[in-house]
DSSP file (Angstrom, degrees, kcal/mol; ACC not computed):
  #  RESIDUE AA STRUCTURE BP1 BP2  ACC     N-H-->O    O-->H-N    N-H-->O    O-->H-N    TCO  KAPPA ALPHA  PHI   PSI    X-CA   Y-CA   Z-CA
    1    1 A X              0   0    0      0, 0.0    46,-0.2     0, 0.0     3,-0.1   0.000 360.0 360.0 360.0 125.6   73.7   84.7  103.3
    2    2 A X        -     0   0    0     44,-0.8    41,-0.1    41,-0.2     3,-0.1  -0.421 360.0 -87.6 -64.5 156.5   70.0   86.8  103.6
    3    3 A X        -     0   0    0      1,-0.1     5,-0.1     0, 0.0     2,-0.1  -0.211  49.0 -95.6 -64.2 153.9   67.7   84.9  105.3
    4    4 A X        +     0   0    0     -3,-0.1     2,-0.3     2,-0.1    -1,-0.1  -0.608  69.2 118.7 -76.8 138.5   65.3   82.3  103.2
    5    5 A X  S  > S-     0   0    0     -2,-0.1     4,-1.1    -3,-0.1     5,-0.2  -0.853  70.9 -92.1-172.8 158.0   62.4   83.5  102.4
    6    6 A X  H  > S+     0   0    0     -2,-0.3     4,-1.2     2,-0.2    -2,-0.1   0.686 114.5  64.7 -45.8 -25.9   60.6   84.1   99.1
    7    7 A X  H  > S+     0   0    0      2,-0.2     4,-2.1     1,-0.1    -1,-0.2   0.883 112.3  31.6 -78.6 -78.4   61.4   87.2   98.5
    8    8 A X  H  > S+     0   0    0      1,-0.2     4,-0.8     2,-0.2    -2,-0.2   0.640 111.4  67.9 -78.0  14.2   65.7   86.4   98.1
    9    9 A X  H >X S+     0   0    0     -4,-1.1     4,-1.6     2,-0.2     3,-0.6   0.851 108.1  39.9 -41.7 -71.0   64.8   83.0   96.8
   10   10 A X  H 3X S+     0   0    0     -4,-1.2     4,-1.9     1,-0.2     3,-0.4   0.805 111.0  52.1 -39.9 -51.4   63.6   85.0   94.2
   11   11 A X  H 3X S+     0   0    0     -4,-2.1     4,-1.2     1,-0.2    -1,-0.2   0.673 108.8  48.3 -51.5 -42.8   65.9   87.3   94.0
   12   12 A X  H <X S+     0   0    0     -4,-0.8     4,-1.2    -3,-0.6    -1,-0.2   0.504 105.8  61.5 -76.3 -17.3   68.9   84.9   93.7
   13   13 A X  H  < S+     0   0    0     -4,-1.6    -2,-0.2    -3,-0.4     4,-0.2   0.739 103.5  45.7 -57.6 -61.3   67.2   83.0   91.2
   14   14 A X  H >< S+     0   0    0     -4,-1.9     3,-0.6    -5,-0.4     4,-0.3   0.804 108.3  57.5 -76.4 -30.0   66.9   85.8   88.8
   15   15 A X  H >< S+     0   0    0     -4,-1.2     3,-2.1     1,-0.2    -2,-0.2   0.912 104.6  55.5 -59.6 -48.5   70.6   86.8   89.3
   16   16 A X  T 3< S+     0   0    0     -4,-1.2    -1,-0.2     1,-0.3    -2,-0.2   0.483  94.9  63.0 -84.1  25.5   71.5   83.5   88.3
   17   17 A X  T <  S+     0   0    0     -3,-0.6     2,-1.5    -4,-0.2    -1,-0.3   0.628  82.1  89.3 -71.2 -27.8   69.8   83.6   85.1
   18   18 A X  S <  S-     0   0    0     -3,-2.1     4,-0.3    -4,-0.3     3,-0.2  -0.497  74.4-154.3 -99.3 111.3   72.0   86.4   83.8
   19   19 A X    >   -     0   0    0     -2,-1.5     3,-1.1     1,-0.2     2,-0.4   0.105  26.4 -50.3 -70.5 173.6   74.9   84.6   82.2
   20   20 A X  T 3  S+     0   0    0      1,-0.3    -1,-0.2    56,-0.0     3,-0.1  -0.335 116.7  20.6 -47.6 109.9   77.9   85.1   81.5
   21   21 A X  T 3  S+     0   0    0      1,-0.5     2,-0.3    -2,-0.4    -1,-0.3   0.527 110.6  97.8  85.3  28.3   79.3   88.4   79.5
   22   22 A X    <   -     0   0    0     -3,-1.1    -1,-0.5    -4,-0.3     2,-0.2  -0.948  53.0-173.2-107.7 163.2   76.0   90.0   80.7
   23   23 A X  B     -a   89   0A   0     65,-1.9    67,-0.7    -2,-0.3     2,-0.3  -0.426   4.9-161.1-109.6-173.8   74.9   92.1   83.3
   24   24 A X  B     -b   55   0B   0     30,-2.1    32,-1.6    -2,-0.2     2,-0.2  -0.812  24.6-115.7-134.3 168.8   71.3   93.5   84.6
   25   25 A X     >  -     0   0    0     65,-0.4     4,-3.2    -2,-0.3     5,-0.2  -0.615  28.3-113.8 -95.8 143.6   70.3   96.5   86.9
   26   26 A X  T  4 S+     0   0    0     -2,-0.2     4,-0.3     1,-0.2    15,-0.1   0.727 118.8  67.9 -82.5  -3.1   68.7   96.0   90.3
   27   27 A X  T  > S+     0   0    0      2,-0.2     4,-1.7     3,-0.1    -1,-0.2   0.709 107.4  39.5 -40.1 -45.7   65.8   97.8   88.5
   28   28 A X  H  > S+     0   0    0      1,-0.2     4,-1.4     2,-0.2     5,-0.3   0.947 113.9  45.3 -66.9 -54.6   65.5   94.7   86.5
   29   29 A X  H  X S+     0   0    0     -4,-3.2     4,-1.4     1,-0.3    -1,-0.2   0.694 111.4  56.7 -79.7   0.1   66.1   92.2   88.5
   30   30 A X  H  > S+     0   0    0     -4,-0.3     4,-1.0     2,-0.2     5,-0.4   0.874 108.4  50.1 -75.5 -58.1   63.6   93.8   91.2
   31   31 A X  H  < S+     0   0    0     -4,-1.7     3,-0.3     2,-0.2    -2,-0.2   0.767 113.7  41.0 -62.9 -20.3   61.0   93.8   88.8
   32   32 A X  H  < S+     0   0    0     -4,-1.4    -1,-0.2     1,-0.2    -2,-0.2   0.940 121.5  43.1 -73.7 -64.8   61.3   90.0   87.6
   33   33 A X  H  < S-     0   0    0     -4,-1.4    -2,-0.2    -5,-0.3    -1,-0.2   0.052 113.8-129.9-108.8  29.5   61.8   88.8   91.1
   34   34 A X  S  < S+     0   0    0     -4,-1.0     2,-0.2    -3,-0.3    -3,-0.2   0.388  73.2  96.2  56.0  28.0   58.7   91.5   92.3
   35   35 A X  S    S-     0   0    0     -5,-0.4    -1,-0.3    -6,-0.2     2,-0.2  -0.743  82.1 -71.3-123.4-164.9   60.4   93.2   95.1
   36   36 A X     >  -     0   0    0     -2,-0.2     4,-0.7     1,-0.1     5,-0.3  -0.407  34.6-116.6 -90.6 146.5   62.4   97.0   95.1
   37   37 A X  H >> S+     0   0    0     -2,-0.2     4,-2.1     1,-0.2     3,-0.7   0.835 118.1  54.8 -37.5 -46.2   65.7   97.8   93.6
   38   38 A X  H 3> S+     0   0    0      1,-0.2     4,-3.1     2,-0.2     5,-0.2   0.991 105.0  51.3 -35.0 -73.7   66.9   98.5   97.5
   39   39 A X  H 34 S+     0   0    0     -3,-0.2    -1,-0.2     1,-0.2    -2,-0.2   0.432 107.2  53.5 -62.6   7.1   65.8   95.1   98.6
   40   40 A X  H XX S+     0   0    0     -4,-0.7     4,-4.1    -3,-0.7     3,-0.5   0.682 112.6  49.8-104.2 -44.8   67.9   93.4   95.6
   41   41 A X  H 3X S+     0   0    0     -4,-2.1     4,-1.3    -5,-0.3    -2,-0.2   0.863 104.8  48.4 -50.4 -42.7   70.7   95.2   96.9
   42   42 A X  H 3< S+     0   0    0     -4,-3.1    -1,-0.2     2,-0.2    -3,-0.1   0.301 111.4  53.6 -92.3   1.7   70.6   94.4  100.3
   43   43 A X  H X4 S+     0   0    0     -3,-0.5     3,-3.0    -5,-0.2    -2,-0.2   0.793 111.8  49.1 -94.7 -72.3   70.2   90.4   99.1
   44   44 A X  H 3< S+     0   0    0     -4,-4.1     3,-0.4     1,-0.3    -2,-0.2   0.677 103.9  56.1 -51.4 -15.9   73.6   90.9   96.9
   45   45 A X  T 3< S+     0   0    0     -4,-1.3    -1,-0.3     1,-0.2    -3,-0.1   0.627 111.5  42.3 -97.1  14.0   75.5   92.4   99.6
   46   46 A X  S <  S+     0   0    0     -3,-3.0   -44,-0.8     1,-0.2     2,-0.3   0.044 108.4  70.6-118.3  20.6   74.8   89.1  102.1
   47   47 A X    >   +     0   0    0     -3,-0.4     3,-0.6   -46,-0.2    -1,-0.2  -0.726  49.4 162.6-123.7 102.5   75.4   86.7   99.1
   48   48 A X  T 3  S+     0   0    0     -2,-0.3     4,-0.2     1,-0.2    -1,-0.1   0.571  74.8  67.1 -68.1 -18.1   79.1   86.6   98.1
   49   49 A X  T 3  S+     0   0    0     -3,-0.2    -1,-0.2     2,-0.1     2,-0.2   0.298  85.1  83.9 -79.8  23.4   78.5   83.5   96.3
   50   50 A X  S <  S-     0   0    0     -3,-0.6     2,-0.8    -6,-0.2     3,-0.1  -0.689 100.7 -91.9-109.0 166.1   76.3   85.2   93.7
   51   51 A X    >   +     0   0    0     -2,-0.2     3,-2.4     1,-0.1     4,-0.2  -0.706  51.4 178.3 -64.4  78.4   77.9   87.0   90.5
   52   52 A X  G >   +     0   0    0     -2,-0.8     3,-1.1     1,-0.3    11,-0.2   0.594  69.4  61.1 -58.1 -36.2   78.1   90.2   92.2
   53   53 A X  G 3  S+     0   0    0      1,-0.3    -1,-0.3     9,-0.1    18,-0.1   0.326  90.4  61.2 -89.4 -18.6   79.6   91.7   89.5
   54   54 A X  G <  S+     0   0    0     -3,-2.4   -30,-2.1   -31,-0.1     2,-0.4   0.404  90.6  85.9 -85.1  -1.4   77.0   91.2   87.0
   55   55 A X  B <   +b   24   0B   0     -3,-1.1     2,-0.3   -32,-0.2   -30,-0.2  -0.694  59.7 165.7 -96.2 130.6   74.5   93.4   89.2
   56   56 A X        -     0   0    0    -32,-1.6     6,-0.2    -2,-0.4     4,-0.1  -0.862  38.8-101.1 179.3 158.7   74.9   96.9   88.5
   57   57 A X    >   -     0   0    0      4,-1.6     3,-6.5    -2,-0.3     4,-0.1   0.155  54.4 -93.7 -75.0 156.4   73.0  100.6   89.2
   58   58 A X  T 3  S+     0   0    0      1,-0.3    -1,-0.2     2,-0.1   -33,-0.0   0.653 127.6  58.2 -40.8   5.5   70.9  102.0   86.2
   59   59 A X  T 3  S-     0   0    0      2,-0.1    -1,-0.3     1,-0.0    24,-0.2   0.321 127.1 -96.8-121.7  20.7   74.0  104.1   85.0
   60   60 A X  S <  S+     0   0    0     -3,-6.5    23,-1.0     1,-0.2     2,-0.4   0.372  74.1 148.0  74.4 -13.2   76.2  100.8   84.7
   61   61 A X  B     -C   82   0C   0     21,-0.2    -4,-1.6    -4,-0.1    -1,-0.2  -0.541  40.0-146.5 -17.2  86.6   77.9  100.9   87.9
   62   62 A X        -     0   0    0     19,-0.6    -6,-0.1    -2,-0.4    -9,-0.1  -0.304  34.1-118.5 -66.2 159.7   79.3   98.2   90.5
   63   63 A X  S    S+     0   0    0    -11,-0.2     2,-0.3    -8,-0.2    -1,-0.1   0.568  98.4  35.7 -67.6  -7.8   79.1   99.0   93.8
   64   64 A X  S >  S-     0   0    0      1,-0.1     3,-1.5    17,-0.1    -1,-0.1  -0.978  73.0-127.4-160.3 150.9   82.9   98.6   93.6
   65   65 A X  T >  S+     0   0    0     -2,-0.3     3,-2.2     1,-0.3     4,-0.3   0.700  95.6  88.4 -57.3 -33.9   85.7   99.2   91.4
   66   66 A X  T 3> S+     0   0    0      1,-0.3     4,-0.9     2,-0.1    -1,-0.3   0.770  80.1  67.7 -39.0 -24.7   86.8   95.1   92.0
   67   67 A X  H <> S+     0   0    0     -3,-1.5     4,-0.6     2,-0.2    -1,-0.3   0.329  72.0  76.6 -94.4  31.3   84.4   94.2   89.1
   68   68 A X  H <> S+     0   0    0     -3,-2.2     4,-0.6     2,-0.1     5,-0.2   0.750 100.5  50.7 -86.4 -74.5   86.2   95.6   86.0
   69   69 A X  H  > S+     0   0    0     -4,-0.3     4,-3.9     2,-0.3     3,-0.3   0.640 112.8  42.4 -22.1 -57.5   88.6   92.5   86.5
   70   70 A X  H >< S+     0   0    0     -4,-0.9     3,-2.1     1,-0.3     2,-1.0   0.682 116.1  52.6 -64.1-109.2   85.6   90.1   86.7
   71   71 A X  H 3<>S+     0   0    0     -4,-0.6     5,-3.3     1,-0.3    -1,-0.3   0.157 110.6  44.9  -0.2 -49.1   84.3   92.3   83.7
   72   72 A X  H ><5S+     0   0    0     -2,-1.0     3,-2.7    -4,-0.6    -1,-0.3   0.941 111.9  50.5 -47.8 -68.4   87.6   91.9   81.6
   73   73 A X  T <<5S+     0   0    0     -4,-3.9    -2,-0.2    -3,-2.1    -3,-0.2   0.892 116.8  49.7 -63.5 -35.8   87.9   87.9   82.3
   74   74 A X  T 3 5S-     0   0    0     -4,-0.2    -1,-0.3    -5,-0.2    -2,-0.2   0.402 110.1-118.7 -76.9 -10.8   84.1   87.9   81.1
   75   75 A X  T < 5 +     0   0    0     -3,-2.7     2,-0.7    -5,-0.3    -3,-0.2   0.845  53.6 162.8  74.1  20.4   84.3   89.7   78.3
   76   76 A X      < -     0   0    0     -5,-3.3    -1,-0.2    -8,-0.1   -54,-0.1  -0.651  40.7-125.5 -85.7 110.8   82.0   92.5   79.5
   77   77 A X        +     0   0    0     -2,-0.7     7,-2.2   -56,-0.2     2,-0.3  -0.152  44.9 162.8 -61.5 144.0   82.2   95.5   77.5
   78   78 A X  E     -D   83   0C   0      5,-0.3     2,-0.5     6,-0.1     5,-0.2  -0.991  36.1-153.7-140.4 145.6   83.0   98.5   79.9
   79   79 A X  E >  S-D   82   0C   0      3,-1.4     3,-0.8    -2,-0.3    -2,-0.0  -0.983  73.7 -52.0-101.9 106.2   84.3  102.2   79.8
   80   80 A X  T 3  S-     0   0    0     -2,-0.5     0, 0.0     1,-0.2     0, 0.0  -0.324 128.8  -6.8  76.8-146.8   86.0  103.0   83.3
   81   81 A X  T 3  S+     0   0    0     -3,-0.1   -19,-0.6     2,-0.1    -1,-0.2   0.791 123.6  90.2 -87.9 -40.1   83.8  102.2   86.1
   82   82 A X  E <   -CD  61  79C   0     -3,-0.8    -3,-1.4   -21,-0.2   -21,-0.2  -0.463  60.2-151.2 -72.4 158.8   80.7  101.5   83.5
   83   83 A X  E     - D   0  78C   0    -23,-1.0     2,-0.4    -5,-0.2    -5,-0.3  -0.525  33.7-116.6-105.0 163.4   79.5   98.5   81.8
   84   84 A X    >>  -     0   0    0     -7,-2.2     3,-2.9    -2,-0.2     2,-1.3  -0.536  30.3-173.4-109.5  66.8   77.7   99.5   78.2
   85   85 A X  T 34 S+     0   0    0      1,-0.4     4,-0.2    -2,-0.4    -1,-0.1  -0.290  75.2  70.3 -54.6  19.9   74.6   98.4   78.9
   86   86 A X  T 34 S+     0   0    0     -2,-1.3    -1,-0.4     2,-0.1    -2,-0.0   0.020 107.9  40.8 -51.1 -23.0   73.4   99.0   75.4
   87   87 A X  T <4 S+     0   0    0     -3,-2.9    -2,-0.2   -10,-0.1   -11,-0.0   0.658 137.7   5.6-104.8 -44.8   75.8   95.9   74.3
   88   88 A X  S  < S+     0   0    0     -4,-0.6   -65,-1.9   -11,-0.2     2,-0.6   0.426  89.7 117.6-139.7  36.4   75.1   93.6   77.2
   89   89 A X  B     -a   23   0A   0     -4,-0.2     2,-0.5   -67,-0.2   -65,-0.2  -0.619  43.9-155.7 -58.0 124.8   72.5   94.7   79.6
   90   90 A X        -     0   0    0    -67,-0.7   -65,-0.4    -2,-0.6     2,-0.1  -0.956   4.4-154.3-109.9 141.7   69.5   92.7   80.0
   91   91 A X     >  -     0   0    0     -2,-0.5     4,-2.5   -67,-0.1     6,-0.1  -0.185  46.9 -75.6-103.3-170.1   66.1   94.1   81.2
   92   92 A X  T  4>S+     0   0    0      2,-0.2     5,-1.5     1,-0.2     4,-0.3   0.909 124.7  52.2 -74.8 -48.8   63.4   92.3   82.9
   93   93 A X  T >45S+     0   0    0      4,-0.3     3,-1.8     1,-0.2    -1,-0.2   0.969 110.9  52.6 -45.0 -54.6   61.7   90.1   79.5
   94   94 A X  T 345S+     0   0    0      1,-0.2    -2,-0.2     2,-0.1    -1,-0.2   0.951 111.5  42.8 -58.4 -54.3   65.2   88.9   78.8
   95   95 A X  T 3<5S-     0   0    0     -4,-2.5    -1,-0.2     1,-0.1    -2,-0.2   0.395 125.8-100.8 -57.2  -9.0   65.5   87.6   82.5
   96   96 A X  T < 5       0   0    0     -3,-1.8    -3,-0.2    -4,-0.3    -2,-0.1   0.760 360.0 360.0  58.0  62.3   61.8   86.1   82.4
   97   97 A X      <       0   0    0     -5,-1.5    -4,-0.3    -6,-0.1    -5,-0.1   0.315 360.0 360.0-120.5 360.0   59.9   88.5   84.1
């Protein structure tokens, strides 16, 4: 777990807005939750309880191949190692930023 503070309060907040069969970018969810795409990273990789698997880089990419599975049981469309963020991406309005 990152330490409590405001900052991944935030952060963890806005990843669990994005529901199920969608994803976001840590572009997004940086801008909603008002810190950098880095620091969003560096929250998901000390939270395993989050949906890790819905987080992924501006070209549709988890940070590991483990989330096509999660991606399959979810019903996220993907090609490969990308999701098709053009069917279920959500940007920062959709997330309530």
């Amino acid at each position: 777990m990152p330490p409590k503070n405001p900052s991944s309060s935030r952060v963890t907040e806005v990843v669990l807005r994005i529901p199920l069969g969608n994803v976001s970018t840590y572009g997004e969810i940086a801008k909603v939750a008002g810190v950098g795409p880095r620091y969003v990273g560096w929250v998901m990789s000390k939270s395993a309880d989050l949906p890790w698997w819905r987080v992924v880089n501006s070209t549709g990419r988890a940070h590991t191949s483990a989330a096509q599975a999660h991606w399959d049981e979810e019903g996220i469309p993907h090609r490969g190692d990308r999701v098709v963020l053009s069917e279920c991406g959500l940007d920062a309005a959709d997330l309530g930023g």
